[in-house]
KEMI-242461 format. One record per atom (N, C-alpha, C): residue in one letter; x, y negated, z negated. Coordinates in steps of 0.02 Angstrom, whole numbers, plus 50000, padded with zeros to 5 digits. Layout:
% KEMI-242461
(atom a, (X, Y, Z))
...
END
This chain:
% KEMI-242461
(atom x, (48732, 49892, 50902))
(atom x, (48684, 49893, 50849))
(atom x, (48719, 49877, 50783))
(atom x, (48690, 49825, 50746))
(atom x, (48712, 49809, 50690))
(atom x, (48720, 49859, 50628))
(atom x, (48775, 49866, 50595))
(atom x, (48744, 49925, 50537))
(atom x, (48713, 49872, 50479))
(atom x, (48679, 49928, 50454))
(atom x, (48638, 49924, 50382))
(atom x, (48689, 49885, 50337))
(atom x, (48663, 49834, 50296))
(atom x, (48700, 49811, 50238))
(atom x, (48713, 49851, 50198))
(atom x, (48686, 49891, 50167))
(atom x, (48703, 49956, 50127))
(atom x, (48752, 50001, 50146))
(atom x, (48751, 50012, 50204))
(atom x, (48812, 50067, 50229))
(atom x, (48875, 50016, 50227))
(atom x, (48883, 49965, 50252))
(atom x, (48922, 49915, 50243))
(atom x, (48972, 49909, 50193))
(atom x, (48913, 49908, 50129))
(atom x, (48947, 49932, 50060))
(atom x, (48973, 49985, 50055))
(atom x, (48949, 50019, 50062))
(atom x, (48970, 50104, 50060))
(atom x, (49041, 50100, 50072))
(atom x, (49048, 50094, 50134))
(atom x, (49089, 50083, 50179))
(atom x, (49156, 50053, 50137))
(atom x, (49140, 50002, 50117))
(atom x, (49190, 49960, 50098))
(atom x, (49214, 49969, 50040))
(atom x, (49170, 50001, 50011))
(atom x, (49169, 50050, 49926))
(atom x, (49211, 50099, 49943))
(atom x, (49209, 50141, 49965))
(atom x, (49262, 50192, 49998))
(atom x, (49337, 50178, 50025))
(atom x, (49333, 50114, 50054))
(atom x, (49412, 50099, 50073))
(atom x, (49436, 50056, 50015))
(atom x, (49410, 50016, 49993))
(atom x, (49456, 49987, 49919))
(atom x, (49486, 50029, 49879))
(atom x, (49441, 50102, 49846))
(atom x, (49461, 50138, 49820))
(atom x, (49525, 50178, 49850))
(atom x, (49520, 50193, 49921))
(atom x, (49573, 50222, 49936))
(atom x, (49626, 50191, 49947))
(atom x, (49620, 50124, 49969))
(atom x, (49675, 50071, 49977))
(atom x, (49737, 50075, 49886))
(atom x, (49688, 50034, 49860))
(atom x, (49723, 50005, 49805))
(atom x, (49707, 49934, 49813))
(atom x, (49734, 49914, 49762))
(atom x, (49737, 49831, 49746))
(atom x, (49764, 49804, 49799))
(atom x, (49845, 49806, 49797))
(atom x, (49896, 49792, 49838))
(atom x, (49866, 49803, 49914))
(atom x, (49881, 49881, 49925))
(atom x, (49845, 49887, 50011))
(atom x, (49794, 49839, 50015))
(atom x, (49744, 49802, 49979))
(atom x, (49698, 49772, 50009))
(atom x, (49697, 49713, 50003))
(atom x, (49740, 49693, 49967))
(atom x, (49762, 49634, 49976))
(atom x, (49829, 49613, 50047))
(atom x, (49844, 49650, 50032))
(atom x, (49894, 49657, 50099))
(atom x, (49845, 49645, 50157))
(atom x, (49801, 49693, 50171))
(atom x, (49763, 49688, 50233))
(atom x, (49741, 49628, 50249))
(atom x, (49717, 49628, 50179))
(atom x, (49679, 49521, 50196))
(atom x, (49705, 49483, 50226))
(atom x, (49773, 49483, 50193))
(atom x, (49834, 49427, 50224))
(atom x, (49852, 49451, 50285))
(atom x, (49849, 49497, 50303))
(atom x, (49868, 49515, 50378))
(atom x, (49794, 49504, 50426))
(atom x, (49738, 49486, 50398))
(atom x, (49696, 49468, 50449))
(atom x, (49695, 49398, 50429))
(atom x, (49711, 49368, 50389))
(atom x, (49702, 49294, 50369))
(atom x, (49735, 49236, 50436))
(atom x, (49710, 49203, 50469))
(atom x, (49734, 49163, 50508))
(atom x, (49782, 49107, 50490))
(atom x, (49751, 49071, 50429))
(atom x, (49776, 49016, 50415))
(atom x, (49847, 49059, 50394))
(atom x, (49853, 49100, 50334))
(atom x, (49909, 49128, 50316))
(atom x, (49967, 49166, 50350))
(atom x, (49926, 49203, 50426))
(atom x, (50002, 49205, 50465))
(atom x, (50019, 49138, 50503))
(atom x, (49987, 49082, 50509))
(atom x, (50011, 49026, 50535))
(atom x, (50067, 48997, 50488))
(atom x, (50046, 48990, 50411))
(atom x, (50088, 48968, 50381))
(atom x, (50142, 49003, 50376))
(atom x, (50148, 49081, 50368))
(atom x, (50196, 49110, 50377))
(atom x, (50262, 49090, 50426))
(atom x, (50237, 49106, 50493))
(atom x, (50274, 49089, 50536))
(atom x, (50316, 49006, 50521))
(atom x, (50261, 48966, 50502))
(atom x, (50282, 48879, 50504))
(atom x, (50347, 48886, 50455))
(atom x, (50363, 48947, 50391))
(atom x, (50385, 48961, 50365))
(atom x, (50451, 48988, 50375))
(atom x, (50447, 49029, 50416))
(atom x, (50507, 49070, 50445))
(atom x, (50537, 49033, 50512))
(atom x, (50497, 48992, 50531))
(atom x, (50528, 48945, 50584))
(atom x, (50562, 48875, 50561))
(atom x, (50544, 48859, 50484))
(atom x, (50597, 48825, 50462))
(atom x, (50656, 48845, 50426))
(atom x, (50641, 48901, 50394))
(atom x, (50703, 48922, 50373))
(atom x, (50755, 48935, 50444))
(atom x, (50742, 48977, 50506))
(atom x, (50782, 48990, 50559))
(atom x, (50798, 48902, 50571))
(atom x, (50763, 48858, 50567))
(atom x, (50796, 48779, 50604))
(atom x, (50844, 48748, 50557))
(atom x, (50839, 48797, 50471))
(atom x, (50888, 48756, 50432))
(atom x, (50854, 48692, 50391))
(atom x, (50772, 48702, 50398))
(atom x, (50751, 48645, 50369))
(atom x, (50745, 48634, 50297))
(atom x, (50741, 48726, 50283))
(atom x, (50746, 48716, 50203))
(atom x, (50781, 48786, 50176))
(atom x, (50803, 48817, 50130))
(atom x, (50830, 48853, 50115))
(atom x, (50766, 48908, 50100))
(atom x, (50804, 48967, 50126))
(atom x, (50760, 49037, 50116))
(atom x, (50718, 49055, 50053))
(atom x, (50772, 49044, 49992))
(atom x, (50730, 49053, 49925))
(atom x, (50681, 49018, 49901))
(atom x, (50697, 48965, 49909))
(atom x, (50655, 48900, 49904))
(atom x, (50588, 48907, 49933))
(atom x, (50601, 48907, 50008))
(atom x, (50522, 48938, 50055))
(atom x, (50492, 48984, 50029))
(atom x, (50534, 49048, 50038))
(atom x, (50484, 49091, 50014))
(atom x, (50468, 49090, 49951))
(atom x, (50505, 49064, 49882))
(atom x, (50471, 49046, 49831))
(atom x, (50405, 49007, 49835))
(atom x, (50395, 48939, 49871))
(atom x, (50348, 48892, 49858))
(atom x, (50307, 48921, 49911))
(atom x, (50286, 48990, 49957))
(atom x, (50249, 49012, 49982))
(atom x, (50223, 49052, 49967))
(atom x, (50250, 49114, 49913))
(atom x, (50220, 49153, 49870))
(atom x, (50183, 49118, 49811))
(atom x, (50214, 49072, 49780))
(atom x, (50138, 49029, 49740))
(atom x, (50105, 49012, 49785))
(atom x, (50094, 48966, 49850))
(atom x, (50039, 48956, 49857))
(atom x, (49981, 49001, 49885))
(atom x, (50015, 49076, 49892))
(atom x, (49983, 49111, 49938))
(atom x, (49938, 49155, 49862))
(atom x, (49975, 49156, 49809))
(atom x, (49957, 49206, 49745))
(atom x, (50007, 49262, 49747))
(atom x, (50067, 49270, 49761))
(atom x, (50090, 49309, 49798))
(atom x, (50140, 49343, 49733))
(atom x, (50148, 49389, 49709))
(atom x, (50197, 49406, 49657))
(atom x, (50219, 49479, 49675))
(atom x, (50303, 49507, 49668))
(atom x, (50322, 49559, 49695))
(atom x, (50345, 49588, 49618))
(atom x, (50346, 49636, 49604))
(atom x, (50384, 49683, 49567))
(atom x, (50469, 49701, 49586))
(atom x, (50500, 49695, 49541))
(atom x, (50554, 49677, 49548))
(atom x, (50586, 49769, 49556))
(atom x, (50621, 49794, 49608))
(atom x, (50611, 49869, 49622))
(atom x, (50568, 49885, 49659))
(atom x, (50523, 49851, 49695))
(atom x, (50466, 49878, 49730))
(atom x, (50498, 49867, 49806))
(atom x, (50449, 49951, 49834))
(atom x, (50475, 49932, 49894))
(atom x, (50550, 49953, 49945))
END
């Protein structure tokens, strides 16, 4: 049985708040398909040597929106 659109909200009103920004953005990207594909395409070139680590993960955090706090973590 389908739930109610309203509880839905509810629902989802309740976990953002408890999440945070971050936690829920995190989650996204961890259900995002395209983004663990690119991930991996990512980490499988750096392991082949195709491009250097900083570099990748630099030009993958812009394209993803991706910014870390420097100490975080």
């Amino acid at each position: 049985m389908p739930t109610p659109p309203g509880r839905r909200q509810r629902r989802a009103g309740r976990m953002s708040d408890a999440l945070g920004r971050a936690d829920l953005a995190a989650e996204f990207l961890q259900r995002n398909r395209t983004y663990r594909a690119e991930h991996e395409q990512m980490q499988q070139r750096i392991a082949d040597g195709a491009v250097a680590k900083n570099a990748a993960e630099t030009a993958f955090a812009r394209r993803w929106g991706l910014s870390f706090r420097h100490g975080a973590g």
